[in-house]
PDB file of N, CA, C and O in Angstrom:
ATOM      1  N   UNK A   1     -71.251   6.927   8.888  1.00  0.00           N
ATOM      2  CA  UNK A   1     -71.028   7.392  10.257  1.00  0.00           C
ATOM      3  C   UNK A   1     -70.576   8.852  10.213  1.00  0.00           C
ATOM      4  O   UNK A   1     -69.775   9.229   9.358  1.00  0.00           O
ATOM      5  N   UNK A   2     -71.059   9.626  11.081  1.00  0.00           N
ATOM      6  CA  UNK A   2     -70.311  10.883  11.350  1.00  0.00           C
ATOM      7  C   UNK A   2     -69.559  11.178  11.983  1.00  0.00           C
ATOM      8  O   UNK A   2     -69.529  10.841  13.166  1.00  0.00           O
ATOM      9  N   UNK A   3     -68.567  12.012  11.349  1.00  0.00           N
ATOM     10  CA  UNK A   3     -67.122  12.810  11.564  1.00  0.00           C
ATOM     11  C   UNK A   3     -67.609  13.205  12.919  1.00  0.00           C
ATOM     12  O   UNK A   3     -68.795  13.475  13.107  1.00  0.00           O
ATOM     13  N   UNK A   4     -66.435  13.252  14.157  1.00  0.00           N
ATOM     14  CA  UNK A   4     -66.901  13.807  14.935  1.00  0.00           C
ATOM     15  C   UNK A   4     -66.142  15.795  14.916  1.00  0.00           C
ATOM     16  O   UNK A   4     -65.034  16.314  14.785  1.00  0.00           O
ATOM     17  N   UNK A   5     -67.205  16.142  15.079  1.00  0.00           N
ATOM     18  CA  UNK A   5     -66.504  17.551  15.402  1.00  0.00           C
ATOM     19  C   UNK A   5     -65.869  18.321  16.141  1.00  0.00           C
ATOM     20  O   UNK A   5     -66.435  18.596  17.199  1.00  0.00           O
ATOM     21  N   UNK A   6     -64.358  19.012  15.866  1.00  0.00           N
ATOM     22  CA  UNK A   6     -63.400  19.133  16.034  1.00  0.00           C
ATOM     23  C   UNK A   6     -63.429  20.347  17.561  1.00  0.00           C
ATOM     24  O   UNK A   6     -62.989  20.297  18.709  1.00  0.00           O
ATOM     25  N   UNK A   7     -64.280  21.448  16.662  1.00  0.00           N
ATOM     26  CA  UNK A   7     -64.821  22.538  17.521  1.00  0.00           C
ATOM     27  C   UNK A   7     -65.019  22.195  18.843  1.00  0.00           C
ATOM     28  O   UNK A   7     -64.390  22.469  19.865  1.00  0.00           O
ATOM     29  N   UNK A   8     -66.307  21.350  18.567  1.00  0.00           N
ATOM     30  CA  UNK A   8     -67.487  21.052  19.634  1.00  0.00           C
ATOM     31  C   UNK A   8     -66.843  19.735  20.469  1.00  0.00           C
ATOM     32  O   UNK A   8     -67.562  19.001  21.148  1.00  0.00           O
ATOM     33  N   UNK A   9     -65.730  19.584  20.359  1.00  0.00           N
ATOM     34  CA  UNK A   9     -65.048  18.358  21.086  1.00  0.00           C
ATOM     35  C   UNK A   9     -64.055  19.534  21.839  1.00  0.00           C
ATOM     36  O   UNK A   9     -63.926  19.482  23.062  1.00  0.00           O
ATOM     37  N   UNK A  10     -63.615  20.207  21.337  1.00  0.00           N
ATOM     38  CA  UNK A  10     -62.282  21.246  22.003  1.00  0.00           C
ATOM     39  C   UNK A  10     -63.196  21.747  22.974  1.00  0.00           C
ATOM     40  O   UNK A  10     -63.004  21.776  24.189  1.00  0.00           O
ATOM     41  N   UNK A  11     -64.449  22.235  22.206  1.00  0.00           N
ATOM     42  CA  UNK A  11     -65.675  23.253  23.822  1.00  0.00           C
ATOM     43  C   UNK A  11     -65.719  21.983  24.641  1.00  0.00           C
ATOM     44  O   UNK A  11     -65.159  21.906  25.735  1.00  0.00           O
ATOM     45  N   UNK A  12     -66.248  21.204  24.212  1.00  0.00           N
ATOM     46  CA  UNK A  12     -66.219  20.356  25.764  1.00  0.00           C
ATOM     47  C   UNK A  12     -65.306  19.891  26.621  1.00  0.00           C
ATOM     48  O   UNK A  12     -65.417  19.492  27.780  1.00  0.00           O
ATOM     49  N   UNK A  13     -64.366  19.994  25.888  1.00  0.00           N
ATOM     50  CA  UNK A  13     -63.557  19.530  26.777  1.00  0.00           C
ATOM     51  C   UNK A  13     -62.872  20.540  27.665  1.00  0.00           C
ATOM     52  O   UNK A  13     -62.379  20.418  28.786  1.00  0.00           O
ATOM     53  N   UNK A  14     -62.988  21.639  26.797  1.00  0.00           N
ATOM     54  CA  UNK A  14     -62.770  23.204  27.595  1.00  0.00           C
ATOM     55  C   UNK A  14     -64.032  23.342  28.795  1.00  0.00           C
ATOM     56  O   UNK A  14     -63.828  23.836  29.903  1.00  0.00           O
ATOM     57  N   UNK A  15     -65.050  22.931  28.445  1.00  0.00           N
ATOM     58  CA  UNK A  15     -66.221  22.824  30.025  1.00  0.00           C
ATOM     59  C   UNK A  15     -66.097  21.621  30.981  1.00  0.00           C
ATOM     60  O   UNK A  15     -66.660  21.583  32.076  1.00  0.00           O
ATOM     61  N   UNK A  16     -65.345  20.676  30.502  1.00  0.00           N
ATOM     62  CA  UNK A  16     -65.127  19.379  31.674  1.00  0.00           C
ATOM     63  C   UNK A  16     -63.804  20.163  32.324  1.00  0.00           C
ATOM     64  O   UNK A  16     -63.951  20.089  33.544  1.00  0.00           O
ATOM     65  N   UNK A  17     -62.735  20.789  32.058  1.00  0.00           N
ATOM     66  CA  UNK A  17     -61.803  21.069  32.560  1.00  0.00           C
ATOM     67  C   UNK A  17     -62.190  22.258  33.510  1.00  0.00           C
ATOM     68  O   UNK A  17     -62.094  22.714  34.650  1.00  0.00           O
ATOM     69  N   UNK A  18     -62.505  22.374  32.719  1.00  0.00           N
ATOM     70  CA  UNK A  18     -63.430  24.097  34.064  1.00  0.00           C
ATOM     71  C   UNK A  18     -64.306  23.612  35.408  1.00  0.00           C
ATOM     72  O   UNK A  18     -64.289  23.914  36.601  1.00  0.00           O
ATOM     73  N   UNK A  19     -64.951  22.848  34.708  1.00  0.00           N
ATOM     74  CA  UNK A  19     -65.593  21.510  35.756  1.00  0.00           C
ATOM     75  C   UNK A  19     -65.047  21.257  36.846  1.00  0.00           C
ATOM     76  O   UNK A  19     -65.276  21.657  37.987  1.00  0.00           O
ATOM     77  N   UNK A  20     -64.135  20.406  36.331  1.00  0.00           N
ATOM     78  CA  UNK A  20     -63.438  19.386  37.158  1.00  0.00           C
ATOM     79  C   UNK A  20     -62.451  20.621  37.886  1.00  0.00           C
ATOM     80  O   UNK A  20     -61.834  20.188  38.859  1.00  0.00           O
ATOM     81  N   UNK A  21     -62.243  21.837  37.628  1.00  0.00           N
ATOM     82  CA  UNK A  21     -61.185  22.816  38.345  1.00  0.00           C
ATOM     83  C   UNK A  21     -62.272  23.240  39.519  1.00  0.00           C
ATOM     84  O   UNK A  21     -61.814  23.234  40.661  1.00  0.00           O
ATOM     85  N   UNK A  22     -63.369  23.531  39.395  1.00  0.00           N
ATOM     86  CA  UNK A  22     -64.361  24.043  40.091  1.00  0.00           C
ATOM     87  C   UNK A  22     -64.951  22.937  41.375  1.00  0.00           C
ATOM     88  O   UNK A  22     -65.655  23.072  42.376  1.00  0.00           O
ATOM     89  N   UNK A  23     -64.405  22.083  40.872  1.00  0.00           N
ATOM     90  CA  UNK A  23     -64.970  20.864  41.856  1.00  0.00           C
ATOM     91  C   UNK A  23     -63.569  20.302  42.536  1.00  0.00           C
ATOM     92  O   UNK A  23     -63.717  19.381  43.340  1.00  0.00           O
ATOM     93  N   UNK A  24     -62.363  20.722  42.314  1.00  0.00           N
ATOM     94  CA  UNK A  24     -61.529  20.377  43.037  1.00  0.00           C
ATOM     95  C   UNK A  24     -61.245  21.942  43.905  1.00  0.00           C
ATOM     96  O   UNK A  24     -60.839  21.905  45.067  1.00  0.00           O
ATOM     97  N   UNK A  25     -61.435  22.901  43.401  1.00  0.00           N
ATOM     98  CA  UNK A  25     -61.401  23.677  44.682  1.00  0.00           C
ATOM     99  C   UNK A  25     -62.221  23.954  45.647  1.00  0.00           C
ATOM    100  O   UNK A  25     -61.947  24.602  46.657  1.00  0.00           O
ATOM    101  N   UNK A  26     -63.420  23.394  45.320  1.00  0.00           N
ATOM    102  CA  UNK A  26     -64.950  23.427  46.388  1.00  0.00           C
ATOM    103  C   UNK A  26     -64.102  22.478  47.060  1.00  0.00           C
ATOM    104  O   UNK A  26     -63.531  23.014  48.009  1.00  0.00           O
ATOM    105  N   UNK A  27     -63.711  20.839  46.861  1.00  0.00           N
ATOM    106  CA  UNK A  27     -63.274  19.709  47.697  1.00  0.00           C
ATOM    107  C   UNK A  27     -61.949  20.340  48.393  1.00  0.00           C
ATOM    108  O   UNK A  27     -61.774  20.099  49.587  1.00  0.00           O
ATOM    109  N   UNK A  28     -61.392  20.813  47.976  1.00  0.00           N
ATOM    110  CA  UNK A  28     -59.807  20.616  48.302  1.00  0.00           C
ATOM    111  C   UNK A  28     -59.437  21.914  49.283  1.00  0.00           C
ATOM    112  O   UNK A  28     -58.678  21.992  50.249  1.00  0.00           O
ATOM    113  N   UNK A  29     -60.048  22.621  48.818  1.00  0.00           N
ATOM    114  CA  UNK A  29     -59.559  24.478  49.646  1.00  0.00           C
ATOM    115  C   UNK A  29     -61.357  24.612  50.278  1.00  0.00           C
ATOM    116  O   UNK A  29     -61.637  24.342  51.446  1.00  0.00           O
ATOM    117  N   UNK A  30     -62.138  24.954  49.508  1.00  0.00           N
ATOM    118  CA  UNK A  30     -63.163  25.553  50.421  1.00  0.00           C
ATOM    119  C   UNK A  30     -64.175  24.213  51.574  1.00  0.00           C
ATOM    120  O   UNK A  30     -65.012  24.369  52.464  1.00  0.00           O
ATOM    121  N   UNK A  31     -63.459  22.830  50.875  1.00  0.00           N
ATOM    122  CA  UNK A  31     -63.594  21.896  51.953  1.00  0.00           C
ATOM    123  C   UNK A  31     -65.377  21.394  52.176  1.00  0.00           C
ATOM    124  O   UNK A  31     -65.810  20.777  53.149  1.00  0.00           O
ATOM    125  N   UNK A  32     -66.131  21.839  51.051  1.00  0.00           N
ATOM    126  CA  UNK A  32     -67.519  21.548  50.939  1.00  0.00           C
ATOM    127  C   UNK A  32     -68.176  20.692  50.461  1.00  0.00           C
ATOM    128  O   UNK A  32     -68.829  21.037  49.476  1.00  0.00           O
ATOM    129  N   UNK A  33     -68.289  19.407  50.866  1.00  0.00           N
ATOM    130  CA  UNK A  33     -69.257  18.572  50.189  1.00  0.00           C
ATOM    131  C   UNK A  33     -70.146  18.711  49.947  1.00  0.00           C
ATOM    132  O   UNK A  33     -70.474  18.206  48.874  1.00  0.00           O
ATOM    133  N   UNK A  34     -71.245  19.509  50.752  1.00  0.00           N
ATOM    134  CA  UNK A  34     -72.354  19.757  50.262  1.00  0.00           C
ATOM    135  C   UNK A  34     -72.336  20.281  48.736  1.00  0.00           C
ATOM    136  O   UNK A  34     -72.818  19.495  47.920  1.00  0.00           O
ATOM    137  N   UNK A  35     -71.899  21.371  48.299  1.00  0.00           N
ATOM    138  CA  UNK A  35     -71.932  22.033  47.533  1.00  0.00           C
ATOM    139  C   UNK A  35     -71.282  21.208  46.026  1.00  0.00           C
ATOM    140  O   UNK A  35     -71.701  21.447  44.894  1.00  0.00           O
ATOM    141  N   UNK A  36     -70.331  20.350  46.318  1.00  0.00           N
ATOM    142  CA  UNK A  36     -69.917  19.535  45.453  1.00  0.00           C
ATOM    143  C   UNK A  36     -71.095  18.549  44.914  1.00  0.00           C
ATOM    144  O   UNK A  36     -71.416  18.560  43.726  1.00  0.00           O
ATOM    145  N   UNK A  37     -71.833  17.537  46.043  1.00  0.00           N
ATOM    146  CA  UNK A  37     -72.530  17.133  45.301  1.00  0.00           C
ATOM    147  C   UNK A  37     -73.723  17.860  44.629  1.00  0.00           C
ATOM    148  O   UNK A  37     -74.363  17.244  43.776  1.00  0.00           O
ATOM    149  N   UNK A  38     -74.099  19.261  44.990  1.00  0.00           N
ATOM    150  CA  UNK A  38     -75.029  19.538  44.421  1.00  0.00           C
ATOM    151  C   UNK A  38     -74.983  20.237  42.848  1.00  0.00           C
ATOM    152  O   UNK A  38     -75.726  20.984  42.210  1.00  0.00           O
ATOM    153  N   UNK A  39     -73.565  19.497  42.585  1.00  0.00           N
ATOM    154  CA  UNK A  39     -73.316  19.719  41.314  1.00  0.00           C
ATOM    155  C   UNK A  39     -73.944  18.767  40.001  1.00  0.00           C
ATOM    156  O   UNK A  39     -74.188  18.976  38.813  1.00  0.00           O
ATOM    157  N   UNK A  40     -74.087  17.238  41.244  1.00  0.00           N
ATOM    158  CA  UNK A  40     -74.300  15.993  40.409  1.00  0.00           C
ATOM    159  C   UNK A  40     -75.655  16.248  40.039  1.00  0.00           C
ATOM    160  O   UNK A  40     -76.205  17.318  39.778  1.00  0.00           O
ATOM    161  N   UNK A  41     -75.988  15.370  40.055  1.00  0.00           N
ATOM    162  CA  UNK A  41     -77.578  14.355  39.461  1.00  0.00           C
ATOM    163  C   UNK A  41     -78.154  14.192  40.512  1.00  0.00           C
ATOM    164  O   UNK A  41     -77.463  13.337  41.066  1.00  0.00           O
ATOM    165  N   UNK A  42     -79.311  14.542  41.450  1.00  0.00           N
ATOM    166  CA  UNK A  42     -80.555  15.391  42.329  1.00  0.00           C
ATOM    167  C   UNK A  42     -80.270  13.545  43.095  1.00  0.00           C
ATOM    168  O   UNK A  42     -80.909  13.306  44.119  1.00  0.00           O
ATOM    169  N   UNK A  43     -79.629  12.763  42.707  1.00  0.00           N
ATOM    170  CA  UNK A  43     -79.496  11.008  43.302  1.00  0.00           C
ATOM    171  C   UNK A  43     -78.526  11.260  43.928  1.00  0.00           C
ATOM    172  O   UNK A  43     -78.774  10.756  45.024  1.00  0.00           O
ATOM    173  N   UNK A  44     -77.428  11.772  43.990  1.00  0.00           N
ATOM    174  CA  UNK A  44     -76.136  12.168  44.779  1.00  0.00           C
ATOM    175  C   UNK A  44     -76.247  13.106  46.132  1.00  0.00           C
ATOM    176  O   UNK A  44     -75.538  13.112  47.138  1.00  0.00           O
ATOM    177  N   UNK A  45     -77.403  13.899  45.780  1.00  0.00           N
ATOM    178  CA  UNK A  45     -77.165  15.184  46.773  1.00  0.00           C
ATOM    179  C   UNK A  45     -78.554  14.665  48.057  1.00  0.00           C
ATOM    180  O   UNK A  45     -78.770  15.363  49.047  1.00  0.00           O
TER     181      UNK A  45
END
């Protein structure tokens, strides 16, 4: 089995957090759903 990597686990998780910051201020302050779901999967929006 392979090691998972250390790097490439810290980057992602450094891009879900950026994510998830970007999608709570579209919801929360600029108040846009539209724009939120057109973040998802083309089934959401």
């Amino acid at each position: 089995m392979k090691k998972p990597n250390r790097y490439l686990h810290a980057q992602r998780f450094e891009e879900a957090k950026a994510l998830a910051s970007h999608l709570m201020l579209l919801h929360y302050c600029d108040r846009d759903p539209d724009e939120v779901t057109s973040l998802f999967v083309p089934q959401f929006s």
